[in-house]
N, C-alpha and C positions, 0 to 999 in steps of 0.2 A: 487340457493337456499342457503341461509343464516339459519344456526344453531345454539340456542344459550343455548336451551337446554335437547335436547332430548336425554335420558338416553343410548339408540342405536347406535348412533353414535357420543356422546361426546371422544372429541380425536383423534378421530380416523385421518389418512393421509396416505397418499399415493392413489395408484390405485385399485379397486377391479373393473373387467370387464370394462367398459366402465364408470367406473362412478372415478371421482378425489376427493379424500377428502384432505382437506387444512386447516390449522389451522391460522386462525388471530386475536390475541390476545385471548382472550376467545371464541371465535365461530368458528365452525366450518364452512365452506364453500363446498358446493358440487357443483361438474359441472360434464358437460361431456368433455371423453377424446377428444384432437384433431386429427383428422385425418392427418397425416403427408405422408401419405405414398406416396402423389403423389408430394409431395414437390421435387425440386435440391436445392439443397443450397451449395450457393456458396461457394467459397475458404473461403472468409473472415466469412462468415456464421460460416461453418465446425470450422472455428481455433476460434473463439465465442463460439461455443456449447463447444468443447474441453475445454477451458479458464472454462465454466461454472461449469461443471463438477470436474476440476480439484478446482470452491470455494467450490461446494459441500461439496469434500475431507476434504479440511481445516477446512469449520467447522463442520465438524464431528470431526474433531482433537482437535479442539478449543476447544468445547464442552465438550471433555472429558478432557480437564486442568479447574481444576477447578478456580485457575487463570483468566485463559482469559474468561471462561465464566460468574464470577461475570464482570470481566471486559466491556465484550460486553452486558450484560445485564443491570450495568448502564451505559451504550449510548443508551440503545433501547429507542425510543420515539413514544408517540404515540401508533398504532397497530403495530409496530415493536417488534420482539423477537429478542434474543441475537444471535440466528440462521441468520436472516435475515441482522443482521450488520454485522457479520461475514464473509456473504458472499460478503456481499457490502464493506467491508474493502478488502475482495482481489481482486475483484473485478478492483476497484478502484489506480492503480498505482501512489506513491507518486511524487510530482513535486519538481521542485528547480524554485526559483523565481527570484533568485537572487546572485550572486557572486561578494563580493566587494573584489575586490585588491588594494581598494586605498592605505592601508597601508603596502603593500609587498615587498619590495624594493629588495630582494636579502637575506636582513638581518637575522644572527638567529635571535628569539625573533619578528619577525613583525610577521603579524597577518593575517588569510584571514577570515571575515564572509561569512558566507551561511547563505540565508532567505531559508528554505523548508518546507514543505506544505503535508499532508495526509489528507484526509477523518476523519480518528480518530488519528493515531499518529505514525511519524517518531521516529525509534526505532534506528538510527546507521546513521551517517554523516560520511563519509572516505574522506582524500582527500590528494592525489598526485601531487608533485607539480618536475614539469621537467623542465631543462634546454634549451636552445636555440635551441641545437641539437636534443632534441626529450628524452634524457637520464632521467630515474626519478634521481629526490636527495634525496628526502624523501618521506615520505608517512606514513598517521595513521589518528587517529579518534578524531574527534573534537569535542568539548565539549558543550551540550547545554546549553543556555542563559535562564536568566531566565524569561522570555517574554514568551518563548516555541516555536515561531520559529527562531528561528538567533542560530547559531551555529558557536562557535569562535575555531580555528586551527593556532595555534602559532609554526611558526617555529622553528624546533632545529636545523638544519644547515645552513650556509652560502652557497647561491648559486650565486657564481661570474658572472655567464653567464646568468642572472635572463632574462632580456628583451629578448622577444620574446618566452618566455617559456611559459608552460601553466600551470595551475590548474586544475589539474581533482577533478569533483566532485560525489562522487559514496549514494547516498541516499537507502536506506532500509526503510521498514514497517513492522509489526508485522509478516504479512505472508508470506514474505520475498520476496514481491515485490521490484526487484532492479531498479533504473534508474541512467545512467550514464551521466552528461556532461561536457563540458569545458569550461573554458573560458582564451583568450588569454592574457599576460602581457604585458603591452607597456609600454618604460622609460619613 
């Protein structure tokens, strides 16, 4: 049952007995609860549900910076609330699309791009860049482009042993979804 304006249960959300009330955009939504009780849910289930509860969290956090909730309120689209991108931002784990080293030679001063990718938006690019041997030489945080995803990380040391070393690429999101990857240097 779809509510759009009955003085009684305008608002209202959550659970009362068996009945669910839900807010989308201006209407209220009632159902009934689901019966769960005879569910197993699996491993990968279990770490879902956990994941869910832990966007809950967030944006309830979200919500109360006033910040990020004008923030996620303009992305809400449509019958979305700034609740519902909130959740889907953490939800949502940032990607790396891409690692160019064409221009990294060893050199201080060359250069590595990152193309990376969020739902709504990469908040921190890090990136480590080690020797032959596996040893870092440096490490720090690269600067975004102004496109909004290519992120330029210009070297400050000389690494003589560059070939066969790697780039690590470490990307962050607002709710501080980390993901980490590499990619290998070849002369």
């Amino acid at each position: 049952m779809i509510n759009e304006s009955n003085i009684l249960t305008m608002g209202f959300r959550g659970r009362i007995g068996n009945l669910v009330f839900r807010r989308w955009g201006t209407k209220t939504v009632v159902s009934s609860a689901p019966d769960t009780s005879h569910i197993r849910w699996s491993k990968a289930q279990k770490e879902n549900r956990e994941r869910f509860r832990d966007a809950m969290a967030w944006a309830k956090t979200a919500m109360s910076d006033p910040e990020m909730r004008k923030y996620y309120s303009k992305m809400a689209k449509g019958m979305q609330t700034a609740w519902n991108v909130a959740v889907a931002d953490y939800m949502k784990k940032p990607e790396v699309t891409e690692i160019d080293v064409c221009h990294y030679k060893g050199q201080k001063g060359n250069t590595v791009r990152v193309k990376a990718r969020d739902n709504y938006r990469v908040v921190a690019v890090l990136v480590a860049i080690t020797d032959a041997q596996g040893f870092e030489v440096e490490s720090g945080p690269a600067g975004k482009m102004q496109n909004g995803s290519d992120w330029i990380y210009k070297a400050t040391r000389t690494n003589l042993n560059w070939q066969q070393g790697r780039i690590v690429v470490r990307v962050s999101d607002s709710p501080g979804n980390v993901v980490t990857t590499f990619r290998a240097v070849q002369g």
